[in-house]
C-alpha positions as CSV (number, residue, x, y, z in Angstrom):
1,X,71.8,148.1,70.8
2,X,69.1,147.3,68.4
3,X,71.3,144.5,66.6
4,X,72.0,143.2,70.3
5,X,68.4,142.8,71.3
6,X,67.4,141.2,68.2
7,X,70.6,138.8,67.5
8,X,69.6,138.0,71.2
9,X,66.6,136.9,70.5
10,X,67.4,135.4,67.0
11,X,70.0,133.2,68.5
12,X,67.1,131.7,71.2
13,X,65.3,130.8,68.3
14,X,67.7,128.8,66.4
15,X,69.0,127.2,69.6
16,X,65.7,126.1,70.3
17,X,65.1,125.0,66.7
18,X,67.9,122.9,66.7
19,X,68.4,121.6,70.0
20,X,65.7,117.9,70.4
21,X,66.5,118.8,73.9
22,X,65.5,122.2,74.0
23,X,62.2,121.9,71.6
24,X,61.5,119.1,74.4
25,X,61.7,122.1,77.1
26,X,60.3,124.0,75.3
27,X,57.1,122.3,74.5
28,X,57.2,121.4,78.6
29,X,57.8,124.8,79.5
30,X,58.4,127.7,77.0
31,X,58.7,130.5,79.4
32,X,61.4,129.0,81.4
33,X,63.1,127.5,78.3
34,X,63.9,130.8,77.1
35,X,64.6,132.7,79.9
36,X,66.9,129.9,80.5
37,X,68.8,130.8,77.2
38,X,68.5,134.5,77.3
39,X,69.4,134.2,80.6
40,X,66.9,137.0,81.8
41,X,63.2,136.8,83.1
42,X,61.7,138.7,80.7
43,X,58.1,140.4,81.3
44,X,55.3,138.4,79.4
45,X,54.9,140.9,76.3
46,X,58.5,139.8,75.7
47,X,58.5,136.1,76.2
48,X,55.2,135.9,73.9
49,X,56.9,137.1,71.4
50,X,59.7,134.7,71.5
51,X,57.6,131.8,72.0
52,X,55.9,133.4,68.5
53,X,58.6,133.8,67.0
54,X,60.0,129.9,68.0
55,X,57.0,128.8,67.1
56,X,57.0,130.5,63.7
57,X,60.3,129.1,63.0
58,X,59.6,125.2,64.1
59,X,56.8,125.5,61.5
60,X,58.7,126.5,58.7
61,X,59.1,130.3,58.4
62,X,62.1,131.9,57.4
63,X,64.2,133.0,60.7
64,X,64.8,136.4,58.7
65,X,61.0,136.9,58.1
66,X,60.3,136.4,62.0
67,X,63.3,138.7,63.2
68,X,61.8,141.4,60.1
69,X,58.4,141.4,62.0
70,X,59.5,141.7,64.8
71,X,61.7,145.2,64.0
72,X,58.6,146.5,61.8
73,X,56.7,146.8,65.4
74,X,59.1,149.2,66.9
75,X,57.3,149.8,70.2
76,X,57.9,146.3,70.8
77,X,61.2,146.4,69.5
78,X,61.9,149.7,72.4
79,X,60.7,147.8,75.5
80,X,63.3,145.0,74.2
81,X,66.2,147.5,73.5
82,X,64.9,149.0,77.8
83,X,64.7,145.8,79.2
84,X,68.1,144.1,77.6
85,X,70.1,147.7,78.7
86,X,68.9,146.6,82.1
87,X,70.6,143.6,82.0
């Protein structure tokens, strides 16, 4: 599941990275943006860190590094891996 979660997230972030129409969304509305792509309304601990991790990535960091950081805080990563097995 852990690959799941992550690549779930991962993919948001390049979509939004390289979609004008979706950094326009985003910068208009980041919450809905990605819970429009992950197709989920995810609780705010959760969309934070994507916005983060979009944010991150629009800037110039390494989609790798972001996705690395994200696994390295694996109480974050477990309310991820609950919340996608609700899906």
């Amino acid at each position: 599941m852990d690959k799941i979660d992550v690549n779930a997230i991962k993919n948001a972030v390049i979509t939004i990275s390289q979609d004008e129409t979706k950094r326009t969304a985003f910068a208009a509305d980041p919450v809905k943006t990605i819970e429009s792509i992950l197709g989920v309304d995810l609780p705010d601990e959760l969309v934070n860190t994507v916005i983060k991790a979009v944010k991150d990535n629009l800037a110039g960091k390494d989609i790798n590094d972001i996705i690395a950081s994200i696994q390295q805080n694996s109480g974050l990563l477990d309310v991820i891996k609950g919340f996608f097995a609700k899906k």
